[in-house]
C-alpha positions in Angstrom: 0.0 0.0 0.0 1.0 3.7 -0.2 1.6 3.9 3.8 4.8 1.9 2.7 6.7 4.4 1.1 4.7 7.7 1.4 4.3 10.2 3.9 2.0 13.3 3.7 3.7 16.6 5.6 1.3 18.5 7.8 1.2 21.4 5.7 -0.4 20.2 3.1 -3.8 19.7 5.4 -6.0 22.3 3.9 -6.9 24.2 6.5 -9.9 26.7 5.3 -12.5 26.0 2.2 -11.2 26.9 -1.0 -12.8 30.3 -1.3 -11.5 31.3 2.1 -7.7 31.7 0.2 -8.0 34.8 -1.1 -10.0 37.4 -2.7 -12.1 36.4 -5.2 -11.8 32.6 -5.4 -15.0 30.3 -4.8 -15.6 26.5 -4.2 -14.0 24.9 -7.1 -10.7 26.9 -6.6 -9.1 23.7 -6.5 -6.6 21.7 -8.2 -7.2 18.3 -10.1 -5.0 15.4 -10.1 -5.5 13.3 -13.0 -4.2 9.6 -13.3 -5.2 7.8 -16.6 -4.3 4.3 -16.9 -1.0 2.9 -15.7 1.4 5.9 -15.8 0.0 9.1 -17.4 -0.5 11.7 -14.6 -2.3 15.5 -14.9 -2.1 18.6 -13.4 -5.4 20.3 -13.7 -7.5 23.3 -12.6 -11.1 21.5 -11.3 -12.7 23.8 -13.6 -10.9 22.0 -16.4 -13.4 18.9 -15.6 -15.4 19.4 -18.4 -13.0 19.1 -20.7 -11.4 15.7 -19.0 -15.1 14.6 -19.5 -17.3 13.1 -22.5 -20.9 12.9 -23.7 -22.4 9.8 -22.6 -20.1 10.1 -19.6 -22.3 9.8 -15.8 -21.2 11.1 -13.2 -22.8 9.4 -10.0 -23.0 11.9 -7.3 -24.5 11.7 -3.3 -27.2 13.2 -2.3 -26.3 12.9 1.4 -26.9 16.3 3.7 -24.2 17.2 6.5 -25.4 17.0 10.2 -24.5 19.0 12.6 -23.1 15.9 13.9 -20.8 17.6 16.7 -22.5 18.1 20.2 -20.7 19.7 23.7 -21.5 17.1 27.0 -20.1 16.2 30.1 -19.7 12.9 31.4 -21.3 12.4 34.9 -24.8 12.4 36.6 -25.1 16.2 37.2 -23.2 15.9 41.4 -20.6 17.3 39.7 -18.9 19.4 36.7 -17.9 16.5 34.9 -15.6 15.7 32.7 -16.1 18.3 29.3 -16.4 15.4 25.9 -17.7 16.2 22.6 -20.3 14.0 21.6 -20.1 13.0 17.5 -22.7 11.7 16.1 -22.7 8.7 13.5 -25.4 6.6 12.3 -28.9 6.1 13.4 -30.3 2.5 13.9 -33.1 1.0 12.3 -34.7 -1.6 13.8 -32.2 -3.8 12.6 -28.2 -2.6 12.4 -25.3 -5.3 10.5 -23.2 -4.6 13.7 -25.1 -5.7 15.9 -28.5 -5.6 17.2 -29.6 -2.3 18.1 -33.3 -0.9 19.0 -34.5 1.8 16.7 -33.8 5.2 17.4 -30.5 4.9 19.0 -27.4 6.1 17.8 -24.0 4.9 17.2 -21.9 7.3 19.1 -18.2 8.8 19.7 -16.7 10.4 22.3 -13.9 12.8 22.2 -12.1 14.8 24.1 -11.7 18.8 23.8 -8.4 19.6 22.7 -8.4 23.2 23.9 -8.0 24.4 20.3 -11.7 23.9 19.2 -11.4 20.5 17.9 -11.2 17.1 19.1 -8.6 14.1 19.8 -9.4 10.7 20.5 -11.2 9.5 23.9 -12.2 5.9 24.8 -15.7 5.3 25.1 -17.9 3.2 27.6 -18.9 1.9 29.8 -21.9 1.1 29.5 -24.2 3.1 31.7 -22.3 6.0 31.4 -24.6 9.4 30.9 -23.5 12.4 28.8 -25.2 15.6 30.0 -26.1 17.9 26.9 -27.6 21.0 26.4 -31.2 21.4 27.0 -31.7 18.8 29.6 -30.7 15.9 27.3 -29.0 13.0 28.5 -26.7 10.3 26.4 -26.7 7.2 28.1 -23.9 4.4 26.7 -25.3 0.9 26.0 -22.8 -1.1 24.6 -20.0 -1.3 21.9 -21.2 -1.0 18.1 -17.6 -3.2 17.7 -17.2 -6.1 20.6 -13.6 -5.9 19.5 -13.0 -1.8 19.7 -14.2 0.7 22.4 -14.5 3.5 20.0 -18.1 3.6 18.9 -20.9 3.0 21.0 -24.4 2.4 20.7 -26.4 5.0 22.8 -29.9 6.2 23.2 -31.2 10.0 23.9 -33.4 11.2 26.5 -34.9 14.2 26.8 -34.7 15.1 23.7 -35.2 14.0 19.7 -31.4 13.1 18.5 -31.9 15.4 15.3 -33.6 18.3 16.9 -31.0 18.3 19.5 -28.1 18.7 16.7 -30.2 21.1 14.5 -30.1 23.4 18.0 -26.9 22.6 19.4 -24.9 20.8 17.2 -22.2 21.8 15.0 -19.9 20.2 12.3 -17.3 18.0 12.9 -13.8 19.1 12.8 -10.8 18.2 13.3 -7.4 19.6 14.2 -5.8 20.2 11.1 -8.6 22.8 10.3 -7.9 26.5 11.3 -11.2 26.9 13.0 -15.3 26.7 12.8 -16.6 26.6 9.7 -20.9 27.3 9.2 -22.9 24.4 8.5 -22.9 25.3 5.5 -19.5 25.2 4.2 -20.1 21.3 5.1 -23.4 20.9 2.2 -22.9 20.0 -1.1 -24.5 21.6 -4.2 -26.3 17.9 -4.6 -27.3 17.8 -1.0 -31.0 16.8 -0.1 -33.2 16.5 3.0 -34.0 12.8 3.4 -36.1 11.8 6.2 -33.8 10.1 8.9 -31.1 10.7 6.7 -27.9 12.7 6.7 -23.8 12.1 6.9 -22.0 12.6 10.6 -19.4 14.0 8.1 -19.5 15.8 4.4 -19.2 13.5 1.1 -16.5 15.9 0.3 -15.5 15.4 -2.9 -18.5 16.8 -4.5 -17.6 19.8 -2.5 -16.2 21.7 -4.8 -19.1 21.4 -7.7 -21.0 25.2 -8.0 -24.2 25.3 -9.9 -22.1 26.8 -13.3 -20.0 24.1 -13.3 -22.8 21.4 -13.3 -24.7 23.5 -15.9 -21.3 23.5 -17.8 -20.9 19.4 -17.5 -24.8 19.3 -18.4 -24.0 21.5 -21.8 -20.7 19.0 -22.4 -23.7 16.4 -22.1 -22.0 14.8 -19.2 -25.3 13.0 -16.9 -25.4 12.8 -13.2 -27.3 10.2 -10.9 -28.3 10.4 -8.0 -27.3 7.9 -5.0 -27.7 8.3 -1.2 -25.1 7.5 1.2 -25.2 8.8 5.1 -22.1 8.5 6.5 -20.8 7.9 9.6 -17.7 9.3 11.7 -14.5 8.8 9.6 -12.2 9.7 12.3 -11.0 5.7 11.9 -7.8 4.1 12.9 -5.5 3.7 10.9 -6.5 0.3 8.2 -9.7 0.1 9.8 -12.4 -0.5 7.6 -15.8 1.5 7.2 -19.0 0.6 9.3 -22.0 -0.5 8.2 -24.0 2.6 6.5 -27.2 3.3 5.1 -27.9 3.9 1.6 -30.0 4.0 -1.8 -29.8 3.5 -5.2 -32.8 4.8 -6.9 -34.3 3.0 -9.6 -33.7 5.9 -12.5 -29.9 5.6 -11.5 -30.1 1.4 -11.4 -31.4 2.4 -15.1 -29.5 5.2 -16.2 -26.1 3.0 -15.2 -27.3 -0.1 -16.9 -28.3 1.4 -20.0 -24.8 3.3 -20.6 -23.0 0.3 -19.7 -25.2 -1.5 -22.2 -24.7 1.5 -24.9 -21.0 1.3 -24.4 -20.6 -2.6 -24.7 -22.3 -2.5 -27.8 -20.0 0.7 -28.9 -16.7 -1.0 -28.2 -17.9 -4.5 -30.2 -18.3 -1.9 -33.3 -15.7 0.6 -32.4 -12.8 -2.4 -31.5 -11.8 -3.0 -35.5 -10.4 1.1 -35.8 -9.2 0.8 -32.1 -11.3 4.2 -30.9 -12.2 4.2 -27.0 -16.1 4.1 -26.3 -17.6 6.8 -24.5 -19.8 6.3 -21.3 -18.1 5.7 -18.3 -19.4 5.7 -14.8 -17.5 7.6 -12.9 -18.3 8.2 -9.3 -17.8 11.4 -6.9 -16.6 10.6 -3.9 -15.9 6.8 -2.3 -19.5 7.0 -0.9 -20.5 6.8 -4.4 -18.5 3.5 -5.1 -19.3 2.2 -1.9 -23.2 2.5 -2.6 -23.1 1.7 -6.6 -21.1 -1.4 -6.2 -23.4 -2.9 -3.4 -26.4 -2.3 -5.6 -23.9 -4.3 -8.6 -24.5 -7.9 -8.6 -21.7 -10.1 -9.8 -22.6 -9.4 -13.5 -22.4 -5.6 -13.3 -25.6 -5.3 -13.2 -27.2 -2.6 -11.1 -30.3 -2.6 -8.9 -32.4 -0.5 -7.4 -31.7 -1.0 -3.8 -32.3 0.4 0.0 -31.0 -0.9 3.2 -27.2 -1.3 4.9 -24.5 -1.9 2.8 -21.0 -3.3 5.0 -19.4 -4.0 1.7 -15.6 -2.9 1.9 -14.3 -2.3 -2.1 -10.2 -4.1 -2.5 -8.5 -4.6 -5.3 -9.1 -8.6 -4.6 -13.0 -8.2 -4.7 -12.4 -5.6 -7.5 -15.5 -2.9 -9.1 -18.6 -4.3 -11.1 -20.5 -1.2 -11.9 -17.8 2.1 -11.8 -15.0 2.9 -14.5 -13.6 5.8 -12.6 -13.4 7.5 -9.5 -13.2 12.0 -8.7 -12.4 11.9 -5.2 -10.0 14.1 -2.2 -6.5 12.8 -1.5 -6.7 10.7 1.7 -4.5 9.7 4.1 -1.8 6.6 3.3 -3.4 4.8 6.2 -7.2 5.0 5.4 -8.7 1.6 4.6 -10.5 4.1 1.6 -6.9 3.6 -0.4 -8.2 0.1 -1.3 -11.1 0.9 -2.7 -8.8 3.7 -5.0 -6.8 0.7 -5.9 -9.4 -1.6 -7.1 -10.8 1.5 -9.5 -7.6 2.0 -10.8 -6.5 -1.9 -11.1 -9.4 -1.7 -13.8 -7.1 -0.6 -16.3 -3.7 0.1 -14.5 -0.9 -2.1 -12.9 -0.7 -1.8 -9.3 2.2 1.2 -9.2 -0.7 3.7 -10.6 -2.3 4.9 -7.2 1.3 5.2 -5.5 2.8 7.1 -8.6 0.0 9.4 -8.6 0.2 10.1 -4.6 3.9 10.5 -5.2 3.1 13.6 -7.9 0.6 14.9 -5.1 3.0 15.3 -2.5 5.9 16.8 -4.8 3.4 19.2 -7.0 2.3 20.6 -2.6 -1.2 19.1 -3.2 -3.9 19.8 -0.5 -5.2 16.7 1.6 -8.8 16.5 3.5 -12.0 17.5 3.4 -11.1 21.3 1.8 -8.4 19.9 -0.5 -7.8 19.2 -3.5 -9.6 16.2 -5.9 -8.2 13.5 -7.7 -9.5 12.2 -10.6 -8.7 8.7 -11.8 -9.6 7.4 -15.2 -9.3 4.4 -17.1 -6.6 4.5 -19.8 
């Protein structure tokens, strides 16, 4: 893996959104990595997209809205101050959750400590029985580990309050310390983002970020299609390798459609197209790994996509490979994330195994910006 051989220096965590840099700039004052096939590597504006893009191409983007996911509490039973935690919330139960068997309504919780800077480092939960104080009266009361193996997330139920209303009042976005400082909620929402009804991501599905209404109309004009998927993410503040949790998400039939009939369209393109040696056009290409993560568990082992809603715990590697996608827009992430596999399998599609590592390689020397503000990288088949 990358973690091998590459290490990211602390100054290139973007610290402020794009259009906080200087006068003038907006959202999609970012730069574009491109990596096509097994060695080619770009240097782009994001504004360029367009013309990295074809007609016929779809880009599938998600839908998910940012919560204010980020609550003040104290730990104790109100005898005393108690110790000061910040409360992050990730995923919601249904009445049924893949790990493990929680009652609906409660929430999949983590608890962190104040670092004195206005963000957060990591605090062991548990046990259970232990009560949060938050604002309003509301109390967070522990139950037990979403993980039997880790003590990091914990299922927890609210009293005293609805979970939602209590973030929507008192809640914030998440941050972390490589950020300068607060950002509004809305620095955290998408240009796709959409209420869904006990839906929302504890953290932004940031690589759509840095679309702006002219640039879709611009990809719409280029005849470049977009479906829609839903994704709500949890807390990405994981250790290092370890792998996403269970999440909740939907493909909606007109994208199950959409998908299939390009991939269909291209298939019969290439079996005209493959005497003169020209590439089809019509490639799936997701935003963001919440994009992969949904498409490809609504792909069965043909390709084929269906119209799906529920929990998906699939984890994409280079071994299980992709079914439905063809490329992948996403932010640089850390040599450590588990989300590095899935960036492996999309560019194993066409590339040898050296692509992902030489393109990280040309991030770090061309001083490209990692995290949720940073830049994007695009990777495309050759």
């Amino acid at each position: 893996m990358i973690a091998d051989l590459l290490q990211v220096p602390d100054e290139l965590s973007a610290r402020v959104p794009a259009e906080q840099r200087g006068p003038g700039l907006g959202r999609d004052a970012v730069r574009l990595l491109v990596s096509r096939g097994p060695a080619e590597v770009g240097h782009h504006a994001f504004g360029d997209l367009p013309d990295l893009l074809a007609a016929g191409d779809v880009l599938v983007v998600n839908t998910s809205r940012t919560l204010p996911a980020a609550v003040d509490g104290r730990v104790g039973d109100g005898r005393g101050r108690g110790e000061p935690v910040v409360v992050h919330f990730s995923t919601r139960a249904d009445r049924w959750h893949p790990a493990g068997r929680a009652v609906a309504g409660r929430w999949a919780v983590e608890l962190r400590s104040p670092d004195g800077h206005g963000s957060t480092r990591p605090r062991a939960g548990g046990p259970a029985g232990t009560v949060v104080r938050l604002p309003g009266g509301a109390r967070l009361i522990l139950e037990g580990p979403v993980d039997p193996g880790s003590v990091r997330l914990w299922w927890a139920r609210v009293t005293g309050a609805r979970a939602t209303e209590l973030m929507r009042r008192h809640g914030r976005p998440i941050r972390y310390g490589y950020t300068e400082r607060d950002q509004p909620l809305a620095a955290y929402q998408t240009v796709f983002a959409v209420d869904a009804p006990g839906g929302g991501s504890a953290e932004m599905p940031s690589a759509a970020r840095p679309f702006t209404p002219e640039l879709v109309a611009r990809l719409v004009s280029k005849g470049v299609q977009f479906a829609p998927v839903a994704l709500h993410t949890g807390v990405a503040s994981a250790e290092a390798f370890e792998p996403p949790y269970p999440e909740r998400f939907v493909v909606p039939p007109v994208t199950a459609w959409l998908v299939n009939a390009v991939r269909a369209r291209r298939r019969a393109a290439a079996r005209r197209q493959r005497a003169v040696g020209s590439a089809p056009s019509g490639r799936i290409v997701a935003v963001g790994t919440t994009a992969v993560r949904a498409l490809e568990s609504a792909a069965g082992a043909d390709g084929r996509v269906r119209a799906t809603a529920g929990w998906t715990d699939l984890v994409v590697t280079p071994e299980r490979g992709v079914r439905a996608v063809d490329g992948l827009l996403t932010g640089l992430h850390e040599p450590t994330a588990s989300h590095l596999l899935m960036l492996e399998a999309v560019a194993s599609v066409t590339a040898d195994g050296e692509a992902l590592r030489r393109a990280y390689a040309a991030a770090v020397r061309g001083r490209y910006l990692w995290h949720e503000f940073g830049d994007l990288h695009l990777v495309l088949p050759d």
